[in-house]
N, C-alpha and C positions, 0 to 999 in steps of 0.2 A: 734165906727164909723158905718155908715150906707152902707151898701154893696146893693147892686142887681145884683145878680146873671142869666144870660141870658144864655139858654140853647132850644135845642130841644127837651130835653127828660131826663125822671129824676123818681129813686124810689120814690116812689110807684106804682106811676101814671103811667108811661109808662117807656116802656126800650128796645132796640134793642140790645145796646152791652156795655162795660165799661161806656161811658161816663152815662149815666144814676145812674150806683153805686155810680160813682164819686157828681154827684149832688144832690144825694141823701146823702148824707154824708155827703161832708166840709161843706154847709153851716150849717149845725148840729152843728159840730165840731165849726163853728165860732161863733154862740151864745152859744157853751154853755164855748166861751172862753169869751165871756160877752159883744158880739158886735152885730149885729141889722143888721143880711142878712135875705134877703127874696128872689124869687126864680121867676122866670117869663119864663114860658114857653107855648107853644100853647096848647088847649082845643080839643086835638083828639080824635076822635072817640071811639079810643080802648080803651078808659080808661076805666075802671071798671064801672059798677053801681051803686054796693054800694059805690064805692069812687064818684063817680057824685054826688049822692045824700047830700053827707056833705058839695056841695060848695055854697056858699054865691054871689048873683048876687050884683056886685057893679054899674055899670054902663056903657053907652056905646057912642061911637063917631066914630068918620070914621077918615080914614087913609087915607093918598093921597100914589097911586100907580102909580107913573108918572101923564099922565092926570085923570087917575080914580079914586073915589073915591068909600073907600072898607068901608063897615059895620064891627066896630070891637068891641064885647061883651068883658068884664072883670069881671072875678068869681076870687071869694079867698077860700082858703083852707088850712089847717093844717096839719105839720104830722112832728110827731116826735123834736114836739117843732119849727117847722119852717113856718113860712107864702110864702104861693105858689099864686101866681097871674097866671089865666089862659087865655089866647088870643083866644077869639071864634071869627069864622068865617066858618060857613060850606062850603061855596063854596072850601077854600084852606083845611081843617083839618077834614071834614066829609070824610075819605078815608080808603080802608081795610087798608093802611101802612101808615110806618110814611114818608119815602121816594121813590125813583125811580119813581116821576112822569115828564112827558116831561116839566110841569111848573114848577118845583123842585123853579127854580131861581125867579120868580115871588112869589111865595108862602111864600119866606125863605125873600125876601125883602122888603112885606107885614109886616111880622112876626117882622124883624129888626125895620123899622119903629113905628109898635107897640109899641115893648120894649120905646121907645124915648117919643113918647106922650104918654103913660102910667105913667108916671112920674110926669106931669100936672095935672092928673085929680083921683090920688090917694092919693097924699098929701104925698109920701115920694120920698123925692130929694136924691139921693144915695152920698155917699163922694166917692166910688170907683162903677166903672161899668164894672163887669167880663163879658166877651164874653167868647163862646167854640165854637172851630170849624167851619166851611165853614157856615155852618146854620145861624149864629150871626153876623159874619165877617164885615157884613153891620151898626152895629151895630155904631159899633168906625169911621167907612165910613161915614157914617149920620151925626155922633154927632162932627165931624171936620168940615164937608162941612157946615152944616146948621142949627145946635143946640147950639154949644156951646157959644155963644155971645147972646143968646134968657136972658130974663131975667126968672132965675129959674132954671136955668141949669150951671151957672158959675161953674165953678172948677171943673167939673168932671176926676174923672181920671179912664183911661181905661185899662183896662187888655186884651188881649186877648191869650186862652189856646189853646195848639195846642193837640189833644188826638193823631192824628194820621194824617201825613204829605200825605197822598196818596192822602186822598180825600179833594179838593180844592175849590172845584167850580168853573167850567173852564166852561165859555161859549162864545159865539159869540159875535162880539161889536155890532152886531143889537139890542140888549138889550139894551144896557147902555143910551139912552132915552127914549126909546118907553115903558119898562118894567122897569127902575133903577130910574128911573128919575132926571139922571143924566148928566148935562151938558157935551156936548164934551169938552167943556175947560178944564173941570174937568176930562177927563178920566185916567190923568199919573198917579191916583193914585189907579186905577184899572187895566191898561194895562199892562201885562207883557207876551213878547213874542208875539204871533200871537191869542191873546186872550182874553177875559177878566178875571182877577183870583180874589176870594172873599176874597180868604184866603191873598193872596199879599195888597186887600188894608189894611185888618185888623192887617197885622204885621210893614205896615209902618205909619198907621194911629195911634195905640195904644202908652200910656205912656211905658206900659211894654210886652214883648212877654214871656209867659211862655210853658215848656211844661213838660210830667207827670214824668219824669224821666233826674236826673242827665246826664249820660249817653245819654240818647235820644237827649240832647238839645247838645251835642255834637257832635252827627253821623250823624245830620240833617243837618251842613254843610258839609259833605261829598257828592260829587254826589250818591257814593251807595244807598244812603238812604234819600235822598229829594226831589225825583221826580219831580226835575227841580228848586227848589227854594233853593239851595243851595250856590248861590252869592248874591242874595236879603236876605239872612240871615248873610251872613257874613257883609253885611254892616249895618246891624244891629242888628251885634253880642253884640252890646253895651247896649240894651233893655235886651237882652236873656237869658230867667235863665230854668234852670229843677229841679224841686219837684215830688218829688216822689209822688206816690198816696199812698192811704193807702185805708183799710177797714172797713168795719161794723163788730167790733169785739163782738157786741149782735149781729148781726144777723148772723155769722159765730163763732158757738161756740160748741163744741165739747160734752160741759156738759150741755147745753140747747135743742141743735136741736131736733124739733123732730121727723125728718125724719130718725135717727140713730136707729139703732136697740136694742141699748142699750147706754147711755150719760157714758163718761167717763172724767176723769182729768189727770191733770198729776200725781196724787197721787192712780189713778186708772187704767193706762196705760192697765194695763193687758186685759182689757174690751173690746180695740180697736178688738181685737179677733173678739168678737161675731160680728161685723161689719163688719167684714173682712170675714165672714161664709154666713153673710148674701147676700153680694153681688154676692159673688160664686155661690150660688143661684139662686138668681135674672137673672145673665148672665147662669145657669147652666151647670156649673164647679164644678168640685168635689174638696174639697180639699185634697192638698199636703202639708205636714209637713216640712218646711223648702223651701218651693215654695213662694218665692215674687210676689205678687199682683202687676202690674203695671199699675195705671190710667191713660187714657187719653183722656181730657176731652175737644173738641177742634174745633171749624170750619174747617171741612177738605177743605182744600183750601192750595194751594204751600206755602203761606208765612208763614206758621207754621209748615215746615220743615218736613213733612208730608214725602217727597221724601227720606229723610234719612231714618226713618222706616222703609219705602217700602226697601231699598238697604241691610238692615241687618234684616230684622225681625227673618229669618231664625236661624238666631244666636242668637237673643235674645231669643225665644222659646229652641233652643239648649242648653242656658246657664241655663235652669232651672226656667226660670219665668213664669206666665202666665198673658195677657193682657186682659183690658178691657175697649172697645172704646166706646164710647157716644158721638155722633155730628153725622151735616149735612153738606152737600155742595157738592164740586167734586161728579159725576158720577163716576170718573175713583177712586177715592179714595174710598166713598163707595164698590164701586164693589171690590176695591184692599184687605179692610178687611172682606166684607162675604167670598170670597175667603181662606183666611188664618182660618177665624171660621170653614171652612167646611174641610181644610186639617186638621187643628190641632182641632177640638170640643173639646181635654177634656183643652186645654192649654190659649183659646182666645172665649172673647165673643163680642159680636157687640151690639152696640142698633142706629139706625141709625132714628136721632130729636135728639133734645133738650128738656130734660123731669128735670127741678131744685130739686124734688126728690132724681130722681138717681144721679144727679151730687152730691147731696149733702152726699147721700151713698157711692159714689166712695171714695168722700175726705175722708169721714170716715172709712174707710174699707178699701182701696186699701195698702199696704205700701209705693210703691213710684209710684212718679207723675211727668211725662214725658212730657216737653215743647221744644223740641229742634228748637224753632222759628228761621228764617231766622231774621226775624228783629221784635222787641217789645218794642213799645214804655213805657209802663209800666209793662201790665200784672197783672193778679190781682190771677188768680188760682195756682200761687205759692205761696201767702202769704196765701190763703186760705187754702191750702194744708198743711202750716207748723201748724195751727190752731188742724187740724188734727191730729196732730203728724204724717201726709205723708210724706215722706221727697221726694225733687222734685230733679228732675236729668234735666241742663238747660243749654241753650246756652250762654254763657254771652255777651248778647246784650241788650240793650235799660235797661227799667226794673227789666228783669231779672239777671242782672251782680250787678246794686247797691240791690238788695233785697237777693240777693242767693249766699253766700259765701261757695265756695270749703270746704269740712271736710278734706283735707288735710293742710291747714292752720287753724291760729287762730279764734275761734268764729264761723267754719262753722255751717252750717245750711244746706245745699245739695251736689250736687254735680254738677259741672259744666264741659263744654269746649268750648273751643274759637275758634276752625276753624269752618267753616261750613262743617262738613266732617261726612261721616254715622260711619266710623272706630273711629274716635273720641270720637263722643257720643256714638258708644260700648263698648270704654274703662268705661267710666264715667258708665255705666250699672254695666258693671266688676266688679267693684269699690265699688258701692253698693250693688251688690253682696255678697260680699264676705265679708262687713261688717254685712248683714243681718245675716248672718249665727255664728256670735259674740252675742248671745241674750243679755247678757251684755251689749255691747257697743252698739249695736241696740235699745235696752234701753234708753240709757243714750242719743242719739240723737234723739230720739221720743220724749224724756222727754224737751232738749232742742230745740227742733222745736217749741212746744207748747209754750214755753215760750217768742218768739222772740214777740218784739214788732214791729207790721206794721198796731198801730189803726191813724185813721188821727190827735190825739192828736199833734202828733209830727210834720206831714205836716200843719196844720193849722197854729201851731204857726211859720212855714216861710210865708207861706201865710200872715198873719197879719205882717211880719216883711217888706218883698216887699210892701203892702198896705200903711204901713206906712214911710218907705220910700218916696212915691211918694209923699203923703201929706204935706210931709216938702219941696217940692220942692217950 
């Protein structure tokens, strides 16, 4: 079947945050399950050079952006056996970022539009048309109102992915003609509440709503965790499935990387040592013999449970561990870890950015990898971590409860707990603890972390099974 894949942002090319790995990946996954996706996202600034340099100019026409018409260029590009179509327009996409601009919603329905007559003038008509998130939303919006009865566009069927429920695209109804170019008649099926929302047309306008995790696409009808759209989902809770995400298991690999200070296997376990020396280094830490390395590798920001740490660190440094933080964000969180670097120097190190190096040394080196999220819709640096032979200490929310099974049950892989509570997640430290100092049995769950399978082999083929689903409608 023929897919097109509609995104913001996507490995190689550009990335802010998951959804970029995620698009970088299943459509991989999906041809090389023998189906025919290719990949449509905007021609930003920030892309690379030498990735500029490989694209192919195909052709170009104009958009209608309500009354205006928008100049819109289409380059192709390859990577990793997948065809990428890119949407030039410097006025919306020549910018230092890829989002937080005051036109955000003009740029992004520019962008949607695109995607719709891009279809016409490249010669491949998609049998499925995947949206992700607020970005595309307009996408399935567009192709209800005013494509789908076009000769050349019959039968589409629309997916839309939800990565993460927070952000929506919430804006003003003085948009919705002047900027949407969409009929007041038409607006029930963007209005919700005192507003207009992207993400609401795109889960009532779609065949199917997905989102990245089992689990998630169950919490996201709860108020806790849907940030208002948790009744327009239950009434179309009859669309709504969750798939787990998965990984680039080449590009997260323990006996390849070569940011590792030494590549090891599970048949070489012992090795994970020297990466674990290395990074004490790096952070300058000395090591301690029977001291647990704990990673944590994270946007410091509230919803990653950040607050819990802060409430017990005390105790975790007490119980004998020593930590090591990589990320940006919060002021008050920054400031909360130089603080503990400067009371404890030999037990905690800080690196305050984003540096995919050290992240990649942490997985490798650290022993366990500390995600106590408040809410996660998938999460991806715990299956990365089991890659590692890390074993991840996690909340069991969103993602991380279908990916990270408790070692006190069968087939664990980490360790987990279910309240949001900092004494909680100290137990689960405990825990790990106290198994670390088992080298045997330490062993034997390094040796089965590494082995868990979370490559998108396995999501792709539900992917393809929902696809095909629709098709036989």
């Amino acid at each position: 079947m023929k897919i097109l894949y509609a995104t913001s942002e996507a490995l190689p090319f550009i990335a802010s945050g998951g959804l970029a790995d995620v698009a970088g990946s299943l459509p991989a996954a999906l041809n090389r399950a023998g189906e025919d996706c290719r990949v449509v996202l905007p021609l930003y600034q920030g892309i690379k050079e030498e990735l500029r340099q490989n694209l192919e100019y195909i052709c170009n026409f104009t958009v209608d952006v309500s009354w205006r018409k928008q100049y819109c260029g289409v380059f192709k590009g390859e990577a990793g056996g997948v065809t990428y179509y890119f949407i030039d327009n410097e006025y919306y996409f020549k910018r230092a970022s890829l989002y937080g601009y005051f036109d955000d919603a003009e740029r992004f329905a520019f962008f949607s539009r695109a995607v719709l007559e891009l279809i016409s003038h490249v010669g491949f008509k998609p049998d499925i048309l995947h949206c992700n998130d607020w970005q595309t939303a307009l996408v399935s919006v567009y192709y209800n109102l005013y494509y789908c009865h076009w000769a050349g566009f019959e039968n589409i069927r629309t997916v839309f992915t939800i990565h993460n429920i927070a952000y929506q695209g919430k804006y003003g109804y003085e948009i919705l003609e002047d900027l949407l170019g969409i009929a007041y008649h038409d607006s029930a099926v963007l209005q919700y509440g005192d507003c207009i929302n992207f993400m609401k047309g795109a889960i009532v306008s779609s065949w199917k709503v997905t989102t990245v995790s089992p689990t998630y696409a169950e919490e996201i009808m709860d108020p806790w965790f849907s940030h208002g759209l948790d009744k327009l989902l239950a009434e179309n809770r009859y669309k709504l499935c969750g798939i787990l995400n998965g990984i680039d298991v080449n590009r997260y690999n323990s006996e390849t990387d070569k940011n590792l200070a030494k590549n090891f296997t599970v048949d070489t376990i012992e090795d994970k040592l020297y990466n674990k020396k290395e990074i004490l280094d790096i952070f300058d830490l000395p090591y301690y013999e029977g001291a647990p390395v704990i990673g944590v590798v994270t946007r410091l920001v509230a919803h990653k449970g950040l607050d819990l740490i802060q409430y017990v660190f005390d105790d975790i440094i007490r119980m004998g561990c020593q930590v090591v933080v990589l990320g940006s964000g919060d002021k008050d969180y920054e400031d909360f870890f130089w603080y503990m670097r400067g009371k404890y120097p030999d037990k905690v190190g800080v690196m305050i950015g984003f540096y995919p190096d050290i992240a990649s040394k942490i997985y490798g080196g650290a022993d366990l990898f500390l995600m106590p999220s408040k809410s996660e819709p998938c999460g991806l640096a715990q299956m990365i971590s089991l890659r590692y032979g890390t074993i991840p200490i996690v909340r069991a929310t969103g993602g991380l409860k279908d990916s990270i099974h408790d070692m006190g049950g069968e087939n664990g892989n980490g360790f987990t707990f279910k309240t949001y509570n900092a004494h909680d997640m100290l137990g689960a430290i405990s825990r790990a603890q106290a198994l670390f100092q088992n080298k045997d049995e330490w062993n034997k769950a390094m040796r089965h972390a590494m082995q868990c399978d979370n490559s998108w082999d396995h999501s792709s083929r539900q992917y393809l099974a929902l696809y095909n689903e629709m098709l036989s409608y």
